[in-house]
C-alpha positions in Angstrom: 11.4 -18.4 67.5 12.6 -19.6 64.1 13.2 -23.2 65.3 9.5 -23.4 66.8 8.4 -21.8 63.3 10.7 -24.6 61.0 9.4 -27.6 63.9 5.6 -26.3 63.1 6.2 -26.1 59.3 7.6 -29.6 59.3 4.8 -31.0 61.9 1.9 -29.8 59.7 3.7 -30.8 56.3 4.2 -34.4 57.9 0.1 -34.2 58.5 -0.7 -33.0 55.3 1.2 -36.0 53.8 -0.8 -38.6 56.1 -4.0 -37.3 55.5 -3.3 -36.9 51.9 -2.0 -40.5 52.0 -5.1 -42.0 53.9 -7.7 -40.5 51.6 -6.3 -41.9 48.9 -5.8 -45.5 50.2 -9.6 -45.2 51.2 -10.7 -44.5 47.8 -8.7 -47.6 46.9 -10.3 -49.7 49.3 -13.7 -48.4 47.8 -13.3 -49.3 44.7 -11.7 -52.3 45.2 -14.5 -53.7 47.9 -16.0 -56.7 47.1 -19.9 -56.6 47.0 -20.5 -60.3 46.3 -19.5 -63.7 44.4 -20.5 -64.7 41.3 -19.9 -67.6 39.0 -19.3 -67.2 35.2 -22.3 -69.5 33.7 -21.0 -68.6 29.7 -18.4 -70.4 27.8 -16.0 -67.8 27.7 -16.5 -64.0 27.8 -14.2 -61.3 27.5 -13.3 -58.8 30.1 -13.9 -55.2 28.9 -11.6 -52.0 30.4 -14.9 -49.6 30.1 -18.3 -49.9 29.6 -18.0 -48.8 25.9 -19.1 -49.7 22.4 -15.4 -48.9 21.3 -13.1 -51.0 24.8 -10.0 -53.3 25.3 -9.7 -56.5 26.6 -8.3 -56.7 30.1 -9.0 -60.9 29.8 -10.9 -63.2 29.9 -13.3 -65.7 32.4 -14.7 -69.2 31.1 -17.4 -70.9 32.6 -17.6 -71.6 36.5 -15.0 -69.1 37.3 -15.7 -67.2 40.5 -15.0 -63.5 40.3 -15.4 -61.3 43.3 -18.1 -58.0 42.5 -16.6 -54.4 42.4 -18.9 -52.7 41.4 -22.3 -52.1 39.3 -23.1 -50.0 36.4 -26.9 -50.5 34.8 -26.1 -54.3 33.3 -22.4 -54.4 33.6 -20.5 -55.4 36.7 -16.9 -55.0 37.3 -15.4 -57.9 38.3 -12.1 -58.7 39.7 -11.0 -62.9 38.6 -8.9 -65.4 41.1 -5.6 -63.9 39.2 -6.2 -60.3 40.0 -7.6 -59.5 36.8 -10.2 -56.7 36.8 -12.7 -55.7 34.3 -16.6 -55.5 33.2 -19.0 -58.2 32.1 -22.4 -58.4 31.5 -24.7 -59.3 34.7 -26.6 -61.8 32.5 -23.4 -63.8 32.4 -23.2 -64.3 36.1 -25.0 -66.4 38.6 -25.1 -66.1 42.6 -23.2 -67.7 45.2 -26.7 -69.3 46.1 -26.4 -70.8 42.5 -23.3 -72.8 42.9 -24.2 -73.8 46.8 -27.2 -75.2 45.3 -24.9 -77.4 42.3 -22.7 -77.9 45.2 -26.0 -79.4 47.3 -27.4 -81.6 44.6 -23.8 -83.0 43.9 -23.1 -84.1 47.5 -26.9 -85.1 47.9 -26.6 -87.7 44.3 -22.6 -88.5 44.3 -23.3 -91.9 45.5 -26.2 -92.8 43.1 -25.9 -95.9 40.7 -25.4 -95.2 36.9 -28.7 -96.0 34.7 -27.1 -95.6 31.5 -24.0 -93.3 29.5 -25.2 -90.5 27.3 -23.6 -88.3 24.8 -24.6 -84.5 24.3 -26.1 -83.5 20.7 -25.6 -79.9 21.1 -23.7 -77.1 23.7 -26.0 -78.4 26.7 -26.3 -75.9 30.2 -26.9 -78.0 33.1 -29.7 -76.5 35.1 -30.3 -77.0 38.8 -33.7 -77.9 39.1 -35.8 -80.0 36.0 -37.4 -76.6 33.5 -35.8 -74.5 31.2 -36.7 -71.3 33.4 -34.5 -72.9 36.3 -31.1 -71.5 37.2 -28.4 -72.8 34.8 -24.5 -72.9 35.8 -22.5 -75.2 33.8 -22.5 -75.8 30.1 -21.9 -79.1 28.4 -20.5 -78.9 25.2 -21.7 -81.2 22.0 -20.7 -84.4 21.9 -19.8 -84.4 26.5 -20.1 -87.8 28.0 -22.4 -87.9 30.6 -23.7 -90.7 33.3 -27.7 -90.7 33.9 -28.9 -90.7 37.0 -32.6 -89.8 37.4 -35.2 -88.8 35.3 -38.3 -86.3 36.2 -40.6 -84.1 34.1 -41.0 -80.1 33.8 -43.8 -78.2 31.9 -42.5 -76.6 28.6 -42.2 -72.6 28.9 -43.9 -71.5 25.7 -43.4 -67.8 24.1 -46.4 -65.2 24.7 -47.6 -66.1 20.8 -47.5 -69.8 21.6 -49.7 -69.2 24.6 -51.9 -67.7 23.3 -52.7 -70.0 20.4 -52.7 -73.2 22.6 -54.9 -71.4 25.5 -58.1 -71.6 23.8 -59.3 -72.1 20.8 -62.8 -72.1 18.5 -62.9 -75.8 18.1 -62.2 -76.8 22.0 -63.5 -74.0 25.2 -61.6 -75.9 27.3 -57.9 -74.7 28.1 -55.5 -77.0 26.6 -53.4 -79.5 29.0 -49.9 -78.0 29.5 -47.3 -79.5 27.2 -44.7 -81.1 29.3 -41.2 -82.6 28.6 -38.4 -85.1 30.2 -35.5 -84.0 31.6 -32.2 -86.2 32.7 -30.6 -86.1 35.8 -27.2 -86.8 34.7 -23.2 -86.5 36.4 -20.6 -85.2 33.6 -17.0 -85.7 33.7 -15.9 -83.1 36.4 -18.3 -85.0 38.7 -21.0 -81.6 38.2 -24.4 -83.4 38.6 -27.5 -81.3 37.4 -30.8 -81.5 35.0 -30.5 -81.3 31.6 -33.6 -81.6 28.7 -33.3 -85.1 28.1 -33.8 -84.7 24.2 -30.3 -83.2 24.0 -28.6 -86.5 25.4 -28.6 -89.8 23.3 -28.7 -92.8 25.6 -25.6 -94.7 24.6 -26.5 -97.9 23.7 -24.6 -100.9 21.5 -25.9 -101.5 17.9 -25.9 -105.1 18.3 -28.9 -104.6 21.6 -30.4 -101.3 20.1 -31.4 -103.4 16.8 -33.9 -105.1 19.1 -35.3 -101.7 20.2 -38.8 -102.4 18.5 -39.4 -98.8 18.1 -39.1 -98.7 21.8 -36.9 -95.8 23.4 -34.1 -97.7 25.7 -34.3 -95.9 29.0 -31.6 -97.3 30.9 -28.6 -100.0 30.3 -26.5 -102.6 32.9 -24.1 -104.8 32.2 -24.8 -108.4 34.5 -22.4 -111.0 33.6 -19.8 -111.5 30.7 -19.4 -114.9 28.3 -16.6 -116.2 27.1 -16.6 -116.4 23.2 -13.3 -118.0 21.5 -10.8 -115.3 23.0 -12.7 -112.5 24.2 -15.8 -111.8 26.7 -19.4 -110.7 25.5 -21.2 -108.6 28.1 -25.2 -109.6 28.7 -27.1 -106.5 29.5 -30.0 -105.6 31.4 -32.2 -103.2 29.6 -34.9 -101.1 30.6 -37.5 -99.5 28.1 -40.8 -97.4 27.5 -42.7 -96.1 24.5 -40.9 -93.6 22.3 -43.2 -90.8 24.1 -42.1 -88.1 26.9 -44.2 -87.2 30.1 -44.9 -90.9 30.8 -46.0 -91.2 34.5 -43.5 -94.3 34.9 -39.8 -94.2 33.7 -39.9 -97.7 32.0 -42.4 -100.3 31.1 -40.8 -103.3 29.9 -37.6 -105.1 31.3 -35.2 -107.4 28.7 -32.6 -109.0 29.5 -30.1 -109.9 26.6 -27.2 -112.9 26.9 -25.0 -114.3 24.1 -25.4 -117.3 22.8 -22.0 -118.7 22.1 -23.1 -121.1 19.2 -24.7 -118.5 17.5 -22.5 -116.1 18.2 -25.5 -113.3 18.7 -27.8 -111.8 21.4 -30.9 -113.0 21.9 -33.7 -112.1 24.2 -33.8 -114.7 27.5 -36.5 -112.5 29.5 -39.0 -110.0 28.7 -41.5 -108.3 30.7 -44.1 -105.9 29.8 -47.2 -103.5 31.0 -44.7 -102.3 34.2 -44.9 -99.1 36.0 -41.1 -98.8 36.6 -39.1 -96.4 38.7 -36.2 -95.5 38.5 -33.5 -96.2 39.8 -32.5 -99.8 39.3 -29.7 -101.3 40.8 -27.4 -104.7 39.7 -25.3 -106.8 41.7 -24.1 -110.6 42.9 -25.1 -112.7 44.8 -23.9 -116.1 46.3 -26.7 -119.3 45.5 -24.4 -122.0 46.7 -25.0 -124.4 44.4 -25.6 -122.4 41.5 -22.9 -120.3 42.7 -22.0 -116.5 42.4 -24.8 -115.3 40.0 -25.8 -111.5 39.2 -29.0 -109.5 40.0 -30.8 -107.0 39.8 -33.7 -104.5 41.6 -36.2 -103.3 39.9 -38.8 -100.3 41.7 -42.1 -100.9 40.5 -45.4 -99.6 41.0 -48.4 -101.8 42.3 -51.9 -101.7 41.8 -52.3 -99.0 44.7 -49.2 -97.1 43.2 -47.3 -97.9 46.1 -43.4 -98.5 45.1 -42.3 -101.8 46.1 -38.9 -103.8 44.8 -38.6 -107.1 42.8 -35.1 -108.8 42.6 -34.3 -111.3 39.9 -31.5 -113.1 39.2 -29.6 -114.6 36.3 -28.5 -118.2 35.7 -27.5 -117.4 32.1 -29.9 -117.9 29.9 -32.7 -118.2 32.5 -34.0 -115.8 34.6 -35.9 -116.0 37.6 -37.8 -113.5 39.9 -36.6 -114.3 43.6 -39.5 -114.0 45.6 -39.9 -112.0 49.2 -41.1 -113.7 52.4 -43.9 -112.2 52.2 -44.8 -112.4 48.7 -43.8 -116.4 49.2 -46.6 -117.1 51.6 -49.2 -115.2 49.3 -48.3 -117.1 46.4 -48.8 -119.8 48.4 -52.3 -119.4 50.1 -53.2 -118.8 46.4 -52.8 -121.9 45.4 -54.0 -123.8 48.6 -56.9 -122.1 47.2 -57.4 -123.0 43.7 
């Protein structure tokens, strides 16, 4: 009777232990569940050990670090980094996994695309995923990032509730004012993130010797074509594309230089303008073999006709003349035009 009595006691102690043991590893796994993935969209924030005015730093997540959701607390979250490290942030600096897929989307979808022109960031720049300063924002560029541009589009400025107000209506004018709208850059920075930024923030890089000739024009994009040997050292001839120093234009560019060096001189000088274009962007250089002439760059340009149909015009360059190489169709027009003058 004893030993059945000791067998029991031990039996039921044993049980005690495992359930003891179980509840406690499933208020672990509770706490430590994951309820999503974020990314960190602030420079660098620390991690808190409460939500306190008075806490310690646990660490410490910079920007596009994912961190793995524990748990939510009015606008704190606790968060759990790729290291292990756990504490609260603010939700506000956090964006969604649907956030970064989209990044992720527009890189793949524009990795190919052909540089316009090399920027440089005035200010700490966030790089939002659609054109608008209301749209989702991941990464931040800081001041002074290079950056390739890509694309450019438009986006109505969000005005404050005062702003709105005034610019609604007024005395003078019954009629609601046109919204005010601004450019925005499409533009890949040095970790290959592509994404919008507000195109005022970047300033198109451009060399003082071709943005003296900007003739209060604003250059829009940049190509190198060909180089020319000067004495010891090659002089690149650019391709530049330019609009009026306004923003919201309904074209990207509308007039086309094209600068070469003149080796006697030793300056640039312009050997082909062209103006009153509805340009598109984006433009594309290359070579191409004229046999006689020999290898000789290019270029694309996307312009606009009268319709507002897109269509492309290719020059090319036989330094310093340029010359627009006409389609086979555009050919035969020309030509019944002038069996008929």
């Amino acid at each position: 009777m004893k030993v059945f009595q000791a067998s029991w006691t031990a039996t039921a102690t044993l049980a005690l232990m495992m359930a003891g043991t179980l509840s406690l590893g499933g208020c672990d796994r509770g706490r430590g569940r994951v309820l999503e993935v974020d990314y960190v969209s602030a420079s660098q924030v620390p991690l808190r050990d409460q939500v306190a005015a008075v806490f310690k730093k646990t660490g410490a997540v910079k920007n596009g670090d994912r961190v793995e959701v524990l748990e939510r607390q009015k606008r704190f979250v606790r968060v759990r980094t790729a290291d292990g490290t756990e504490g609260w942030i603010e939700q506000r600096h956090l964006v969604t996994q649907q956030v970064y897929a989209a990044f992720e989307k527009l890189s793949q979808q524009n990795q190919d695309d052909p540089v316009q022109a090399r920027g440089t960031t005035r200010n700490d720049t966030n790089i939002h995923v659609e054109p608008g300063r209301e749209s989702e924002h991941l990464y931040l560029l800081p001041a002074g990032e290079k950056v390739a541009i890509l694309r450019r589009a438009t986006a109505e400025k969000q005005l404050t509730a005062p702003a709105r107000a005034l610019s609604g209506r007024t005395r003078e004018s019954p009629k609601p004012v046109t919204p005010l709208m601004e450019d925005w850059w499409l533009v890949r920075d040095t970790q290959g993130h592509v994404g919008w930024v507000l195109a005022r923030m970047v300033d198109t890089d451009i060399p003082l010797e071709i943005a003296q000739y900007a003739e209060g024009q604003r250059f829009i994009a940049l190509f190198v074509l060909d180089e020319m040997l000067d004495s010891d050292k090659k002089v690149p001839q650019y391709l530049a594309l330019l609009s009026e120093s306004k923003e919201s234009l309904p074209y990207d560019y509308d007039q086309v230089r094209v600068f070469t060096w003149n080796v006697r001189r030793h300056r640039y000088e312009t050997a082909y303008r062209e103006r009153h274009l509805e340009g598109v962007l984006p433009a594309t250089v290359g070579r191409e073999d004229f046999a006689k002439e020999g290898n000789l760059p290019v270029f694309i340009l996307r312009i606009k006709d009268d319709n507002g149909t897109v269509v492309e015009r290719k020059y090319k360059l036989n330094a310093p003349i340029v010359r627009r190489l006409l389609a086979p169709g555009e050919q035969k027009e020309v030509l019944t035009r002038k069996r008929h003058r």
